[in-house]
MDTraj code that builds the backbone (N, CA, C; nanometers):
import mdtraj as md
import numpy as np

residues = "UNK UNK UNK UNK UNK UNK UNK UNK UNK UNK UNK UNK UNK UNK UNK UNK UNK UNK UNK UNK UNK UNK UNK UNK UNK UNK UNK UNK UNK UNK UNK UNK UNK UNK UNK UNK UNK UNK UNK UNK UNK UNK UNK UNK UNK UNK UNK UNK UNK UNK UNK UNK UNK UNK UNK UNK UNK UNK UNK UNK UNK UNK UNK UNK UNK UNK UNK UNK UNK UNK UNK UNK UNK UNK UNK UNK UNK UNK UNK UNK UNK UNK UNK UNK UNK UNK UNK UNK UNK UNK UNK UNK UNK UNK UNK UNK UNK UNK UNK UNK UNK UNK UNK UNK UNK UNK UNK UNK UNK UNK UNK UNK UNK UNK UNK UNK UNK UNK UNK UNK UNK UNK UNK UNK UNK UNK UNK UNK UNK UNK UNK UNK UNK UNK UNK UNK UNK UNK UNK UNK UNK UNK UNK UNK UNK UNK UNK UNK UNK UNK UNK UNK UNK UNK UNK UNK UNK UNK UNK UNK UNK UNK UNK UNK UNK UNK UNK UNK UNK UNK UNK UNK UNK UNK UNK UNK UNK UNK UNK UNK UNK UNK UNK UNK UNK UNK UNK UNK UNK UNK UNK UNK UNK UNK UNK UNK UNK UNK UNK UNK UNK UNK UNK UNK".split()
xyz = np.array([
    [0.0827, -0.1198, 0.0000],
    [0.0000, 0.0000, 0.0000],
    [0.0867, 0.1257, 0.0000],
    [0.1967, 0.0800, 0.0689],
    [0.3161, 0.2702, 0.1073],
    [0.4187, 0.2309, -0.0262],
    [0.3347, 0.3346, -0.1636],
    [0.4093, 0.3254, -0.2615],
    [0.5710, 0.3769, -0.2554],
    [0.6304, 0.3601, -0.3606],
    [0.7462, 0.4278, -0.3617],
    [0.7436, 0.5650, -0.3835],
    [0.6441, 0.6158, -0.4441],
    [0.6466, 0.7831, -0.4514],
    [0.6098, 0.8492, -0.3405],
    [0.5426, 0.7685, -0.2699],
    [0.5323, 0.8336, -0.1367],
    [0.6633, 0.8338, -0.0216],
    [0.7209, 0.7377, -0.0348],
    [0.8722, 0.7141, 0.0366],
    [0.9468, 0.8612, -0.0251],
    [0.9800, 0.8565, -0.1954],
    [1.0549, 0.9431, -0.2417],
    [1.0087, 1.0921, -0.1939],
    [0.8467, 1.1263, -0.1790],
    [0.7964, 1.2402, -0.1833],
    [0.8249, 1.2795, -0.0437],
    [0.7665, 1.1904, 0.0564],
    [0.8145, 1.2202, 0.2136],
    [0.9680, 1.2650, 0.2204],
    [1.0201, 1.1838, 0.1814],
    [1.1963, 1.2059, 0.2492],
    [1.2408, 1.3862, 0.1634],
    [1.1725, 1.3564, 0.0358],
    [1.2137, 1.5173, -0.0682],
    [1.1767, 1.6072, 0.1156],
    [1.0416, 1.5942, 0.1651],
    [0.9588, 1.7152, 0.2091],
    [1.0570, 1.6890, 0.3261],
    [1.0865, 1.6060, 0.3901],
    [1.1427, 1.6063, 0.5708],
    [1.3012, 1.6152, 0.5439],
    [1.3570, 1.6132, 0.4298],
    [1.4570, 1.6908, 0.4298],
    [1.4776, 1.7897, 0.3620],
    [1.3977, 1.8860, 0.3213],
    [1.4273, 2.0405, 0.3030],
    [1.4507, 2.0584, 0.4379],
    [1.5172, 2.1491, 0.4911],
    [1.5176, 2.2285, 0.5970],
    [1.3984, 2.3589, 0.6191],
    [1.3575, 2.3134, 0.7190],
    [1.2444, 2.4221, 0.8086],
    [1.2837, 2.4354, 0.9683],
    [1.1682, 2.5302, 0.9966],
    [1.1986, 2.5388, 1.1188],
    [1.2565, 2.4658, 1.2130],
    [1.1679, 2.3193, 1.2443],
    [1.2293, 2.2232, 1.2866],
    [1.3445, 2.1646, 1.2741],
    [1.4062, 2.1622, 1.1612],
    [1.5352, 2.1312, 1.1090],
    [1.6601, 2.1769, 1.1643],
    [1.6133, 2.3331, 1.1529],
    [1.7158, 2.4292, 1.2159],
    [1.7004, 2.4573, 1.3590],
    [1.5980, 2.4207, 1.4342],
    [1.6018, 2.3982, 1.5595],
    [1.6721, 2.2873, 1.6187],
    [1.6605, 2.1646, 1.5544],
    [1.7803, 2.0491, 1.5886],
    [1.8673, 2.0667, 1.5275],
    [1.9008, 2.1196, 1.4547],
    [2.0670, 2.1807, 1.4391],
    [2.1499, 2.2647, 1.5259],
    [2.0228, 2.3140, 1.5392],
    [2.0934, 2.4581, 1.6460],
    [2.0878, 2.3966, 1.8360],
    [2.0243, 2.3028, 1.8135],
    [2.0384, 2.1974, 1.9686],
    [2.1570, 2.1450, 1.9298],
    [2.1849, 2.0413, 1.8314],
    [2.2914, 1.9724, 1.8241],
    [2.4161, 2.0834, 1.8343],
    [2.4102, 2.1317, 1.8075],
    [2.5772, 2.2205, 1.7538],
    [2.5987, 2.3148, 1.9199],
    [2.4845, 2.3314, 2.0220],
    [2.4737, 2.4155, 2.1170],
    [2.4651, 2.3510, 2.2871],
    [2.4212, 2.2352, 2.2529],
    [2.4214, 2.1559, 2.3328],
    [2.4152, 1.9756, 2.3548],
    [2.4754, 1.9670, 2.2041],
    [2.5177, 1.8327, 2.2427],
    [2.3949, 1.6894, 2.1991],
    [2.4638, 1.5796, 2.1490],
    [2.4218, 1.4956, 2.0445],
    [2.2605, 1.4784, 2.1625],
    [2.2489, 1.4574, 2.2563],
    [2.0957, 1.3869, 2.3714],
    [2.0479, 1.4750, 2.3622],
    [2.0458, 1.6139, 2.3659],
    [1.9725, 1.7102, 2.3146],
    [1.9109, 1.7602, 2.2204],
    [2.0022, 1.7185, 2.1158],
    [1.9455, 1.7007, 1.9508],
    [1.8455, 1.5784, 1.9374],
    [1.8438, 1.4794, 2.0235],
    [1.7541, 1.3752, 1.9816],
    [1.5920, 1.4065, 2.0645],
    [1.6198, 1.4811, 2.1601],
    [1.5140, 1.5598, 2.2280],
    [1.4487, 1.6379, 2.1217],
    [1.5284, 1.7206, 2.0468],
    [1.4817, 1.7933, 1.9824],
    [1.3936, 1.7699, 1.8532],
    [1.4156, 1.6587, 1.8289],
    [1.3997, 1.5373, 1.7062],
    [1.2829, 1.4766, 1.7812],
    [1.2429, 1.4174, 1.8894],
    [1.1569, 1.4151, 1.8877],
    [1.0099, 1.5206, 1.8879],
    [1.0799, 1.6517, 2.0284],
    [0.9681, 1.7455, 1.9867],
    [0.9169, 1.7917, 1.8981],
    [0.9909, 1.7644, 1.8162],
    [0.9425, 1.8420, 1.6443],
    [0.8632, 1.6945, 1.5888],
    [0.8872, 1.6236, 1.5806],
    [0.8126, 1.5040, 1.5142],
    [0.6846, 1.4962, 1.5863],
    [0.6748, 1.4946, 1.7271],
    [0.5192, 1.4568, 1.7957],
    [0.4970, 1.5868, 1.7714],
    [0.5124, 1.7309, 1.7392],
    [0.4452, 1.8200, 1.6995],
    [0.3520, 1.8251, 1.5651],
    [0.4061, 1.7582, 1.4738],
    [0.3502, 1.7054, 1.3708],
    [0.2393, 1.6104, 1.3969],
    [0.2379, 1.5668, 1.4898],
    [0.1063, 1.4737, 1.5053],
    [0.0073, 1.5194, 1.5149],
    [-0.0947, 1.6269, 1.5916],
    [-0.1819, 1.7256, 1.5910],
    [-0.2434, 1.7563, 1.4191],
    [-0.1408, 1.7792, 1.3643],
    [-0.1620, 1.8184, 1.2418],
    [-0.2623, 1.7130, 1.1528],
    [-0.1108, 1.5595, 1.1441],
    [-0.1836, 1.5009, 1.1042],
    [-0.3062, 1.4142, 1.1213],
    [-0.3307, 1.4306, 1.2643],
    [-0.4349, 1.3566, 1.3332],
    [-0.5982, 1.4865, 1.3136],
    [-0.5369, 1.6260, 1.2542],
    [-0.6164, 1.6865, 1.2036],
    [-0.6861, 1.6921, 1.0514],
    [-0.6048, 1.6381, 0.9883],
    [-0.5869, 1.5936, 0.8356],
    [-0.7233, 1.4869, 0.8533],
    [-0.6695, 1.3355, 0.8836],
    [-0.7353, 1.2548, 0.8835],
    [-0.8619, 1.2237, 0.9775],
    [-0.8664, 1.3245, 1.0294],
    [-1.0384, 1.3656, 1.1005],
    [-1.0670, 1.4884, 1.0304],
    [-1.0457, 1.5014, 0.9412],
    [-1.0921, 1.6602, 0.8832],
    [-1.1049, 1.7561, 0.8854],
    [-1.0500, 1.7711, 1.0534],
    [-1.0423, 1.9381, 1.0963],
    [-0.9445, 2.0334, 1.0503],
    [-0.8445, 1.9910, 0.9816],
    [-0.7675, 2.1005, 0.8860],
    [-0.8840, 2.1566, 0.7908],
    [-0.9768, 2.1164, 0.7543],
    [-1.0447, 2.2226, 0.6165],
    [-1.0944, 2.3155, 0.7028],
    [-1.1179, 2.3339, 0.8782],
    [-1.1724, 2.4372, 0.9528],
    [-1.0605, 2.5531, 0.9444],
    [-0.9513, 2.5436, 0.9431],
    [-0.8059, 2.6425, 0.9027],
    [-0.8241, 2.6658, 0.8172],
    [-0.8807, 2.5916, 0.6548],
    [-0.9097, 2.6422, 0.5113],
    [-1.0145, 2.7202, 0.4683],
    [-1.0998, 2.6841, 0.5640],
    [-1.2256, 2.7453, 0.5575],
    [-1.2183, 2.9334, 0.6394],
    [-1.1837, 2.9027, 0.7433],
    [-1.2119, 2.9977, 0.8593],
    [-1.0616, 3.0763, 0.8631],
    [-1.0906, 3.1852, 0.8187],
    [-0.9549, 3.3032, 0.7413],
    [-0.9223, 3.3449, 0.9339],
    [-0.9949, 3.3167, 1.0216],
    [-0.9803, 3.3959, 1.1490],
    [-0.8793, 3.3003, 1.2526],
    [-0.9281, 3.1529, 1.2141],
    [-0.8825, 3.0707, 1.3003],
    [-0.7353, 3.0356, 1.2657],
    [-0.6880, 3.0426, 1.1078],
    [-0.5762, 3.0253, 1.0455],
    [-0.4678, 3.1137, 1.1332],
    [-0.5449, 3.2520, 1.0712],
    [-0.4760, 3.4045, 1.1220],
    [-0.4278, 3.3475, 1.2489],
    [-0.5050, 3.3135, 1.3258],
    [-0.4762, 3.3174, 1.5518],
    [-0.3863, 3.2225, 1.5292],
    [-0.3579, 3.1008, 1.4551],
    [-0.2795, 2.9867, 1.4870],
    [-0.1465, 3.0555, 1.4554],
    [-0.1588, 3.1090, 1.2839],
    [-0.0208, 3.1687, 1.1964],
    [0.0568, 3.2400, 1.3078],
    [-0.0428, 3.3631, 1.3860],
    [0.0611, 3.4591, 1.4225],
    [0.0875, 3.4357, 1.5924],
    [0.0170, 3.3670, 1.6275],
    [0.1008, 3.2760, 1.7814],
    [0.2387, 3.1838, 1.7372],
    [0.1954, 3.1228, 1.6507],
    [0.3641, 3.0657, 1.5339],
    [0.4651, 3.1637, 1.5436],
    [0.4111, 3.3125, 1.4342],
    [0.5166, 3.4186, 1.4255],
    [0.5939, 3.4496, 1.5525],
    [0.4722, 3.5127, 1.6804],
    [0.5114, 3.5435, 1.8012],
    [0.6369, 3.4250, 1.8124],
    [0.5990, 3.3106, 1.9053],
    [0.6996, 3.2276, 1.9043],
    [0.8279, 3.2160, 1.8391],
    [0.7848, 3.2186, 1.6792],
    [0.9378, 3.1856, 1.6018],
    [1.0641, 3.2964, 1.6599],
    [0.9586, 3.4275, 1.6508],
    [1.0566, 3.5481, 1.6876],
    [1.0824, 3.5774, 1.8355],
    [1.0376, 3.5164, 1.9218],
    [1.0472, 3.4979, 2.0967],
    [1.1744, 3.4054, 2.0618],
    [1.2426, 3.3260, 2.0080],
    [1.3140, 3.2563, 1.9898],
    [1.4343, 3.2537, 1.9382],
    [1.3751, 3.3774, 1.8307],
    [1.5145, 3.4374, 1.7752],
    [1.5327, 3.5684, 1.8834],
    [1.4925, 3.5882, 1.9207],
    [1.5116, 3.7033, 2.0378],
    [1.6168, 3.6782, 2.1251],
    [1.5383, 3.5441, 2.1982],
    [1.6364, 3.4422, 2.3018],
    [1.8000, 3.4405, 2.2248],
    [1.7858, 3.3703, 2.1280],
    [1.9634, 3.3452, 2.0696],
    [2.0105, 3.4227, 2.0534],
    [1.9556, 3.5163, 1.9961],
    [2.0609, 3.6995, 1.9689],
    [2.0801, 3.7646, 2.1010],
    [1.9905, 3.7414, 2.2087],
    [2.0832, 3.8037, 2.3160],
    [2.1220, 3.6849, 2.4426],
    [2.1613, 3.5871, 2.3805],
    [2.2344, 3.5050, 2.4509],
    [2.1625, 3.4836, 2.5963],
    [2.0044, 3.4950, 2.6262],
    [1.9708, 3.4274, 2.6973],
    [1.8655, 3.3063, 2.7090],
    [1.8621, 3.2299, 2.5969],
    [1.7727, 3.1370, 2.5701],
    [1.8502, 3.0260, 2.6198],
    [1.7620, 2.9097, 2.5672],
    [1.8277, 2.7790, 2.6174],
    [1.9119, 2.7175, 2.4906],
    [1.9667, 2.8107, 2.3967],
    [1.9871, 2.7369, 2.2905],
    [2.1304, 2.8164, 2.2731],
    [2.2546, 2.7490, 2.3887],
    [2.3575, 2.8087, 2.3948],
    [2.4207, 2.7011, 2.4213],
    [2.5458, 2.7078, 2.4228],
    [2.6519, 2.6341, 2.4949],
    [2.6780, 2.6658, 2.6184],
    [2.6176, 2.5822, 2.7139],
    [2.6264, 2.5809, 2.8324],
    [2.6390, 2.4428, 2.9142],
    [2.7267, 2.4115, 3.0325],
    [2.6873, 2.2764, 3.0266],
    [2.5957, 2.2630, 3.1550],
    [2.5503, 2.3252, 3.2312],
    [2.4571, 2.3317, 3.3233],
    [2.3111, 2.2906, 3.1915],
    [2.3168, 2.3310, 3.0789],
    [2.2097, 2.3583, 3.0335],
    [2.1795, 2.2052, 2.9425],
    [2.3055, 2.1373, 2.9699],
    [2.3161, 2.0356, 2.9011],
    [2.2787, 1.9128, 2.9647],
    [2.2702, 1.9120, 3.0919],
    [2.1963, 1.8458, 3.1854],
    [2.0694, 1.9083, 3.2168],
    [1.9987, 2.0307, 3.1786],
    [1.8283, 2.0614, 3.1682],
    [1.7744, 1.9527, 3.1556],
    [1.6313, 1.9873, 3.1671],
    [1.5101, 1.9708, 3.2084],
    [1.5179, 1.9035, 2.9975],
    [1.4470, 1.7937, 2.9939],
    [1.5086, 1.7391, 2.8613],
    [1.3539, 1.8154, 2.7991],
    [1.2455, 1.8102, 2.8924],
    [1.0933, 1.8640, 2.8613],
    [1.0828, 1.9820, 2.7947],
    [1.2023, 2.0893, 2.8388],
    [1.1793, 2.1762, 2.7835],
    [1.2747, 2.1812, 2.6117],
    [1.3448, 2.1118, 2.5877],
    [1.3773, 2.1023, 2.4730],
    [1.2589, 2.0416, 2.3564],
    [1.2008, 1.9479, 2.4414],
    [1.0856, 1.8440, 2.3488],
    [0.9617, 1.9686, 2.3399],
    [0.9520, 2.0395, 2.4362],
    [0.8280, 2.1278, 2.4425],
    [0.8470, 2.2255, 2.3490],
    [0.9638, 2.2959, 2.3249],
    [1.0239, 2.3919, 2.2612],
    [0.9775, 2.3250, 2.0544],
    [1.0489, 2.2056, 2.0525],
    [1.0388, 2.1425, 1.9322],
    [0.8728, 2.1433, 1.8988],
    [0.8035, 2.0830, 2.0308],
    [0.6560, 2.0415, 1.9556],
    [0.5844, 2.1531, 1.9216],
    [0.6337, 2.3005, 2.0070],
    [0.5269, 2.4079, 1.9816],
    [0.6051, 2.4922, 1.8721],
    [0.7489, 2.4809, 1.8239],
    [0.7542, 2.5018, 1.6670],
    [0.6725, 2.4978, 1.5503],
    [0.6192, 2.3208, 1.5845],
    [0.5411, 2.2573, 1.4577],
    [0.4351, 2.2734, 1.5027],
    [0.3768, 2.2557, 1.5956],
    [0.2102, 2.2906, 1.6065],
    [0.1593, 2.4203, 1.5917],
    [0.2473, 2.5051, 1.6041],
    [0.1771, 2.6261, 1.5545],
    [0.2215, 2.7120, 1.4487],
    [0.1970, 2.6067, 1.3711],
    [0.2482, 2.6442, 1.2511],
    [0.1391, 2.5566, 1.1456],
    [0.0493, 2.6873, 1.1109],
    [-0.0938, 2.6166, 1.0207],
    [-0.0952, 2.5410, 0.9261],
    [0.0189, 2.5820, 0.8085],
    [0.0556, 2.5548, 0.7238],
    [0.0873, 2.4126, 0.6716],
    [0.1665, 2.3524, 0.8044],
    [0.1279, 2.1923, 0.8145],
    [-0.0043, 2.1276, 0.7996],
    [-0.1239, 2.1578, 0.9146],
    [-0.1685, 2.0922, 0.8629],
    [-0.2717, 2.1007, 0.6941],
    [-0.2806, 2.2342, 0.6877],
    [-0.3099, 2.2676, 0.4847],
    [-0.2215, 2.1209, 0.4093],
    [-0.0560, 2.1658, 0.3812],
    [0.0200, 2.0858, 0.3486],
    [-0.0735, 1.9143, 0.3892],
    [-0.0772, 1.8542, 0.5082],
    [-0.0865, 1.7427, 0.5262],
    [-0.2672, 1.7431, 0.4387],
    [-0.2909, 1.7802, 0.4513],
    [-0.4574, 1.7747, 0.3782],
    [-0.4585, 1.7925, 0.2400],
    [-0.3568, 1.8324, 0.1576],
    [-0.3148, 1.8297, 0.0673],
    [-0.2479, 1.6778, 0.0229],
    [-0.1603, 1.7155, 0.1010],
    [-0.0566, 1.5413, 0.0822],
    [-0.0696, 1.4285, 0.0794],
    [-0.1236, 1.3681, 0.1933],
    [-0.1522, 1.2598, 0.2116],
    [-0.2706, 1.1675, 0.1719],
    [-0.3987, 1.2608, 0.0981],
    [-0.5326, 1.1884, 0.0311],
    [-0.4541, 1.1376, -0.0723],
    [-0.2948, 1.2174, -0.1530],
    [-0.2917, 1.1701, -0.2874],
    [-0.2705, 1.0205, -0.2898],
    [-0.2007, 0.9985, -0.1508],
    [-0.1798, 0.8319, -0.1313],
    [-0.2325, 0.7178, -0.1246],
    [-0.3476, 0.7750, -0.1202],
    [-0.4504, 0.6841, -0.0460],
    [-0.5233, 0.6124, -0.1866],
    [-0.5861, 0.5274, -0.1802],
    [-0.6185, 0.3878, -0.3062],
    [-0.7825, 0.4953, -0.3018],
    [-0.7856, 0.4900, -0.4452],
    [-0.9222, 0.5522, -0.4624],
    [-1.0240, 0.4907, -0.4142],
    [-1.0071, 0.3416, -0.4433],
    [-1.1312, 0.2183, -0.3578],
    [-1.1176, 0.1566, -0.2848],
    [-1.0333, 0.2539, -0.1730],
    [-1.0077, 0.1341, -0.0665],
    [-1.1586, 0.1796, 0.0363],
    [-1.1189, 0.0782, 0.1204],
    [-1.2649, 0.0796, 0.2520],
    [-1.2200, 0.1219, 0.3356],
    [-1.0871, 0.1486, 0.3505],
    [-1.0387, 0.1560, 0.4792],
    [-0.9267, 0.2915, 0.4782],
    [-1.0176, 0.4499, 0.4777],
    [-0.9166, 0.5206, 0.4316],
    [-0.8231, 0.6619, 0.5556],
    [-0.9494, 0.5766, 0.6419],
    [-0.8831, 0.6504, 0.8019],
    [-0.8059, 0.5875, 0.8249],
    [-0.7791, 0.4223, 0.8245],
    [-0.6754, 0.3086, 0.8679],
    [-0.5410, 0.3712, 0.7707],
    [-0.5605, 0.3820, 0.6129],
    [-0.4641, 0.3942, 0.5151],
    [-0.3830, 0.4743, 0.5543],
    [-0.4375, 0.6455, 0.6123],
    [-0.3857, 0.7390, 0.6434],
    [-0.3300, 0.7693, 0.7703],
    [-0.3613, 0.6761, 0.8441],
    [-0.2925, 0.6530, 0.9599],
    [-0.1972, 0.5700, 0.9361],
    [-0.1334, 0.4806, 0.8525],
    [-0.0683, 0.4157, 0.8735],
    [0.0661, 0.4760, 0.7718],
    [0.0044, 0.6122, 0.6664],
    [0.1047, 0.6800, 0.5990],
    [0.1614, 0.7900, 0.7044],
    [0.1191, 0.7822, 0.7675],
    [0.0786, 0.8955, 0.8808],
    [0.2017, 0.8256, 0.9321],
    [0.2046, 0.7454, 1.0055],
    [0.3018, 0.7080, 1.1504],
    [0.4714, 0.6643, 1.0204],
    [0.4536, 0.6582, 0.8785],
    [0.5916, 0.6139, 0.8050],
    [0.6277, 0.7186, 0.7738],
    [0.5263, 0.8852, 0.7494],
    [0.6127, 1.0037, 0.7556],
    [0.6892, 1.0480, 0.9061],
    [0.6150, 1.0004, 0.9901],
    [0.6562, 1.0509, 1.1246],
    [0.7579, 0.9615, 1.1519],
    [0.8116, 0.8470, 1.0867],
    [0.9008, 0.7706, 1.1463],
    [1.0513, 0.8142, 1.0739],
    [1.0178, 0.8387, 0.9418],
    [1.1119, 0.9099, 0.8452],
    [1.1509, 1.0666, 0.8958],
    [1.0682, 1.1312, 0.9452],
    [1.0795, 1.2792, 0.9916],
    [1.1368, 1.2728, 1.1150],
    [1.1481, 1.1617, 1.2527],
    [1.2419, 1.1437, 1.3283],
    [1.3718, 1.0916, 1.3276],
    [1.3731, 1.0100, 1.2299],
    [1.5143, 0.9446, 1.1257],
    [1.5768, 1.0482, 1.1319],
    [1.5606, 1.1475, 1.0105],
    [1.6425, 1.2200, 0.9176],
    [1.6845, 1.3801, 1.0401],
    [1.5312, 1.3686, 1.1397],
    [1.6280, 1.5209, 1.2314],
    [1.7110, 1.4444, 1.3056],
    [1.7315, 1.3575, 1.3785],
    [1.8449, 1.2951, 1.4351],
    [1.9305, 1.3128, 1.3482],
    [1.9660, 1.2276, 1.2609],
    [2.0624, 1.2304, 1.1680],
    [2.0969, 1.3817, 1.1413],
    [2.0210, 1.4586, 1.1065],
    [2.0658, 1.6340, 1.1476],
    [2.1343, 1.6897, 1.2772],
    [2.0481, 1.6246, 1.3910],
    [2.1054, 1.6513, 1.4971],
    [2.2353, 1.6128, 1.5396],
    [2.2696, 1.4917, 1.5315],
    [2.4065, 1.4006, 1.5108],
    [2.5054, 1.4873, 1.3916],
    [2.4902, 1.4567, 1.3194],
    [2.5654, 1.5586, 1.2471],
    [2.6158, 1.6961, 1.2993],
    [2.5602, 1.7692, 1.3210],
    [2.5332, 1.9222, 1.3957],
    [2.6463, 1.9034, 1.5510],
    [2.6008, 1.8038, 1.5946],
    [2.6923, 1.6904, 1.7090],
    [2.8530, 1.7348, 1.6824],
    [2.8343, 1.6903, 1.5595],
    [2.9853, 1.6423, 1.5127],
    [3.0609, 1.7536, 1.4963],
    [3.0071, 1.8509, 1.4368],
    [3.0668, 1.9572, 1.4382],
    [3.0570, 2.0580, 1.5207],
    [3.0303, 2.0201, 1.6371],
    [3.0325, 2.0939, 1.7423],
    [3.1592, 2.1343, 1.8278],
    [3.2681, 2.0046, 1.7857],
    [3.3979, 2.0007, 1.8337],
    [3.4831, 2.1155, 1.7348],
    [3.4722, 2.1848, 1.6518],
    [3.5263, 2.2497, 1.5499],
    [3.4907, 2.3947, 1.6207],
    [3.3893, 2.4664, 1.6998],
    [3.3244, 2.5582, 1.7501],
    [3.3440, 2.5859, 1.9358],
    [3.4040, 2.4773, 1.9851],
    [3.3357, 2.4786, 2.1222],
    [3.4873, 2.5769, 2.1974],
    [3.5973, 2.5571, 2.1117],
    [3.6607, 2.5955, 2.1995],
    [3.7346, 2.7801, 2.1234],
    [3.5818, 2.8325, 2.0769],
    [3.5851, 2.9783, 2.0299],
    [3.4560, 2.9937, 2.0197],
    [3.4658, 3.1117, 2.1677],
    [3.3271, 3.1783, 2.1935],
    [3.2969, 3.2554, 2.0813],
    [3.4005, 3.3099, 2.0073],
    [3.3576, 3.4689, 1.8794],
    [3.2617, 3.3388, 1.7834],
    [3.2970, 3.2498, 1.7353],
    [3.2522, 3.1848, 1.6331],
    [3.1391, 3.1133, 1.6795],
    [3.0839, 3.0900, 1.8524],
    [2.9742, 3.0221, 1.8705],
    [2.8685, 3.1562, 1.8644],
    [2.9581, 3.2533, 1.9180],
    [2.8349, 3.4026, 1.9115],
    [2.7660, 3.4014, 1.7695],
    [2.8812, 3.3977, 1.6600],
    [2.7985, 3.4009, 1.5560],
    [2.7296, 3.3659, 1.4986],
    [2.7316, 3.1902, 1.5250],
    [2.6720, 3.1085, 1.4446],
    [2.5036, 3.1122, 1.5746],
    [2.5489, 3.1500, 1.6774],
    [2.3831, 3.1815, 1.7684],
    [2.3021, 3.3014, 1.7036],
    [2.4060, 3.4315, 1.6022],
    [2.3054, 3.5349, 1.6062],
    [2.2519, 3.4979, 1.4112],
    [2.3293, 3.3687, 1.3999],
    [2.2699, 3.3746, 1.2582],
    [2.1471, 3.2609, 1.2940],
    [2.1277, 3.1778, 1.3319],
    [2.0665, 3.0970, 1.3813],
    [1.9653, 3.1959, 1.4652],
    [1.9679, 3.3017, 1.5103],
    [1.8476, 3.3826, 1.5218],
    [1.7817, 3.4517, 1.4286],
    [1.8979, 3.4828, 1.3192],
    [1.8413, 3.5563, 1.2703],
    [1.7600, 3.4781, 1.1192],
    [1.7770, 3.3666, 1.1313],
    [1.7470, 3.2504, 1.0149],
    [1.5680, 3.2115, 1.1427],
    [1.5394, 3.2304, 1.2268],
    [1.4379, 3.1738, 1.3409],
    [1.3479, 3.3488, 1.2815],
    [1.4288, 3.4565, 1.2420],
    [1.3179, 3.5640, 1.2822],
    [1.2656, 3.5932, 1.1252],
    [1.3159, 3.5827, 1.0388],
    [1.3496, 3.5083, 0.8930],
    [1.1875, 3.4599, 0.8759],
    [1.2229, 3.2831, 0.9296],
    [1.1217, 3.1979, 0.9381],
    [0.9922, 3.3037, 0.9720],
    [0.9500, 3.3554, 1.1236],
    [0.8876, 3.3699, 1.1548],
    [0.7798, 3.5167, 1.0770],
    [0.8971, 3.5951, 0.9854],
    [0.8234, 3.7063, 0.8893],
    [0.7600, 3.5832, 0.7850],
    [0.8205, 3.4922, 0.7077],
    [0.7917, 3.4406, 0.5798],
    [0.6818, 3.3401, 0.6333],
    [0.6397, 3.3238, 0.7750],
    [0.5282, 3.2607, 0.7927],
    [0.4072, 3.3378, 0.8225],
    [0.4470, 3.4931, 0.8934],
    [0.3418, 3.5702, 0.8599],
    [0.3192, 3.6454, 0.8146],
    [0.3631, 3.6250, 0.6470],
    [0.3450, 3.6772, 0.5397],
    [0.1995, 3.5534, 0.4300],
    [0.2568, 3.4175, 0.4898],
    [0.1754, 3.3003, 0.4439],
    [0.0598, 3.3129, 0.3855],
    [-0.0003, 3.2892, 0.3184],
    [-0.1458, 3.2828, 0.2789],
    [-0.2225, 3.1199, 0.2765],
    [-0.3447, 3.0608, 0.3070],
    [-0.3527, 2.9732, 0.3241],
    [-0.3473, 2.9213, 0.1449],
])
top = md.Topology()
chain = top.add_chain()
for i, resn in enumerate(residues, 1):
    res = top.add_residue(resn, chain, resSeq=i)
    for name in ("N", "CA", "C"):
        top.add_atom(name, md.element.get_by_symbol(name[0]), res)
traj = md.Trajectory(xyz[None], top)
């Protein structure tokens, strides 16, 4: 049933880089490979909402309703840019610190899931995406989509680890020059405040 164009089409979409992406990058490279996998998950179970909105149908209430989109989009914006705020003045949790590296792991996963959940656009995208998969005559098309459902989400925790790990690796190249971690924190904010104009600029 989980064709190959859907394998090829998922992995194209969960590895462009988005928000999420660059949030476990910017864990991995700031605080270290267990943190990046924290981060990998918050962003993946953030995606679940979405698609568990898709396949009960409540994403066409975001397509429909120009008001409810708006409140979700710009609590997203707020956030994205509360975030880039945090990294440009070096008091967020997304530093090199090692007190911070033994944190509270909740707030890294919490940080990741409310990236992707408030961010509308997912679930549009997933209400878009995922009917194309589905067998025109099948009987069973809540089961179908749940079960494309949990192989994007398994691929979309794959590939940010593997981001995060990576990001890991080159963390040893950075750690022992504060000028070069400053920078790569105020571009990494400024790539978060970026995000957060070009999402509320969005149209559904």
């Amino acid at each position: 049933m989980i064709s190959n164009e859907f394998i090829i089409t998922s992995l194209i979409v969960v590895l462009i880089p988005g928000t999420g992406v660059i949030y476990t990058i910017s864990i991995g490279l700031f605080q270290g490979w267990k943190a990046s996998i924290y981060a990998a998950i918050g962003c993946t179970t953030g995606i679940i909402p979405h698609l568990l909105a898709t396949i009960l149908g409540l994403a066409t209430i975001l397509y429909v309703s120009a008001v409810a989109f708006q409140i979700v989009k710009f609590i997203g914006v707020a956030y994205l840019l509360y975030l880039a705020w945090s990294m440009w003045q070096n008091t967020g949790t997304l530093k090199l610190d090692e007190k911070e590296n033994r944190s509270n792991a909740w707030s890294i996963i919490t940080k990741g899931f409310l990236i992707n959940i408030l961010n509308p656009k997912l679930s549009l995208f997933f209400l878009a995406f995922l009917p194309q998969f589905v067998p025109l005559q099948t009987q069973t098309s809540t089961l179908d989509m749940l079960i494309l459902s949990s192989v994007f989400m398994g691929m979309t925790l794959f590939i940010f680890i593997i981001y995060g790990l990576f990001a890991n690796g080159m963390r040893v190249y950075i750690i022992n020059s504060p000028k070069i971690m400053k920078k790569i924190q105020q571009t990494f904010a400024i790539i978060f405040a970026i995000l957060g104009v070009k999402l509320a600029m969005a149209e559904r």
